[in-house]
LOKEVO-691921 format. One record per residue (C-alpha): residue number from 1; z, x, y. Coordinates in steps of 0.5 Angstrom, whole numbers, plus 500, padded with zeros to 3 digits. Example, Ala and Ser with C-alpha at 12.3 -4.5 7.8 and 13.67 -1.06 7.14 Angstrom:
LOMAR   seq    pz    px    py
LOMAR     1   516   525   491
LOMAR     2   514   527   498
END
This chain:
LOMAR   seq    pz    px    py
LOMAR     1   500   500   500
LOMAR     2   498   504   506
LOMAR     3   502   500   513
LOMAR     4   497   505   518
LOMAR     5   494   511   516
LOMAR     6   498   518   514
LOMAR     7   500   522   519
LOMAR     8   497   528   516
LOMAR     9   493   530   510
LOMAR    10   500   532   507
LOMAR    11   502   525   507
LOMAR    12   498   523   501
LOMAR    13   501   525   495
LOMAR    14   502   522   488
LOMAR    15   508   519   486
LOMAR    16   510   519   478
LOMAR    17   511   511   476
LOMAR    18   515   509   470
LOMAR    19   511   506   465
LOMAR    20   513   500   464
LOMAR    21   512   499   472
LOMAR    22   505   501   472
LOMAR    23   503   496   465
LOMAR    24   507   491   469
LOMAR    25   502   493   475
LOMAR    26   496   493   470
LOMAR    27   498   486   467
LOMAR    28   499   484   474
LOMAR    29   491   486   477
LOMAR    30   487   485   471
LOMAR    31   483   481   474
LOMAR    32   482   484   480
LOMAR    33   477   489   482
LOMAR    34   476   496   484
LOMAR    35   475   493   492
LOMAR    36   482   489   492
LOMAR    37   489   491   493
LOMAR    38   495   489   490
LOMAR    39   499   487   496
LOMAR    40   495   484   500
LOMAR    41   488   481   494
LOMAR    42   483   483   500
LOMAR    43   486   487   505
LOMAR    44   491   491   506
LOMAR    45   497   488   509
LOMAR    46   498   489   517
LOMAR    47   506   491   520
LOMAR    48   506   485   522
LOMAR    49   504   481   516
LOMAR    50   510   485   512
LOMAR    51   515   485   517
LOMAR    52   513   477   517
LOMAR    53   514   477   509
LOMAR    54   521   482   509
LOMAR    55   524   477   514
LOMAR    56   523   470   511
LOMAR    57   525   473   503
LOMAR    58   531   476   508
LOMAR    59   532   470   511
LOMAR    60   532   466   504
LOMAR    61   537   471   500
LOMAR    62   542   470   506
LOMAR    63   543   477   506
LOMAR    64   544   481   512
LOMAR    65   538   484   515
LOMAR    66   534   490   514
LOMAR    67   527   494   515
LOMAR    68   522   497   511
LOMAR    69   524   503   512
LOMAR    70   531   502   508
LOMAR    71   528   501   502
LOMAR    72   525   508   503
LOMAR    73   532   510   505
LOMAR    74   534   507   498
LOMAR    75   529   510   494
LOMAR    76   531   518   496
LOMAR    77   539   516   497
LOMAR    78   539   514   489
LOMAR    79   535   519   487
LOMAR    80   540   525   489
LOMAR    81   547   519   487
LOMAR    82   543   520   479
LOMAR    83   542   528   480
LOMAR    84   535   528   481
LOMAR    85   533   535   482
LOMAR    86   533   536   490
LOMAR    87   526   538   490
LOMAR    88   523   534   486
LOMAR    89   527   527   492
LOMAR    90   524   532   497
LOMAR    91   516   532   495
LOMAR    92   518   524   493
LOMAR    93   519   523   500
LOMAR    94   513   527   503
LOMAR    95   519   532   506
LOMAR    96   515   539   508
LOMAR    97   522   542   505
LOMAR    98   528   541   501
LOMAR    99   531   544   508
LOMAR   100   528   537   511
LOMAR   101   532   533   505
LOMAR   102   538   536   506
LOMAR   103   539   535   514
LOMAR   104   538   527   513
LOMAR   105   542   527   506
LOMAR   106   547   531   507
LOMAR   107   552   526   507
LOMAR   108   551   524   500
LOMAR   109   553   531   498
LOMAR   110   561   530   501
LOMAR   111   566   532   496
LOMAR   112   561   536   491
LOMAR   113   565   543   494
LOMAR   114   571   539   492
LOMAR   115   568   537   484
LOMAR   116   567   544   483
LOMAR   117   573   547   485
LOMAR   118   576   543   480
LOMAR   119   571   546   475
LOMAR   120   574   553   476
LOMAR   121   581   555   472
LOMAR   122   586   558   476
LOMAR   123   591   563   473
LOMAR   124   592   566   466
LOMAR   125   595   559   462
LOMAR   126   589   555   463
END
């Protein structure tokens, strides 16, 4: 689903799927063809159209409000939580280095220093 163009050419990537989600995404275009989308049959979705679409199931759910990007934030935010190797959430999300990553969710790593200091054995009984 392209919203607007990439930024750059380096925008452009694949990202790997689990299988079970591209045999549902198969199932759900067979009849499709090669000239349509899957979020939008003939056309791409416009900003508008998406944030039109977001706010009325928001509405629906009777859940506080978020934008799309919250999903985007979701996505990396649950990668590092299950242990995902960072370098890996990094190039998921388009960053051009683990450096980028680490500046925008440092906060999931609070606490980790601690954990491993608890790994380490101080003094001789232990």
């Amino acid at each position: 689903l392209f919203i607007q163009p990439p930024k750059t050419p380096k925008s452009v990537r694949k990202v790997l799927m689990p299988l079970d989600d591209i045999e549902y995404l198969n199932n759900r275009t067979a009849d499709y063809s090669d000239d349509h989308f899957i979020f939008g049959k003939e056309n791409v979705f416009s900003e508008t159209t998406l944030r039109r679409e977001l706010d009325k199931h928001i509405e629906l759910a009777g859940v506080r409000h978020i934008s799309a990007y919250n999903f985007r934030h979701t996505s990396i935010t649950l990668l590092i939580k299950n242990g995902v190797d960072l370098n890996i959430v990094s190039k998921r999300a388009g960053h051009s280095s683990i450096s980028i990553t680490m500046n925008h969710y440092w906060h999931l790593f609070k606490g980790d220093e601690e954990r491993a200091l608890k790994g380490i054995k101080w003094g001789k009984n232990e």
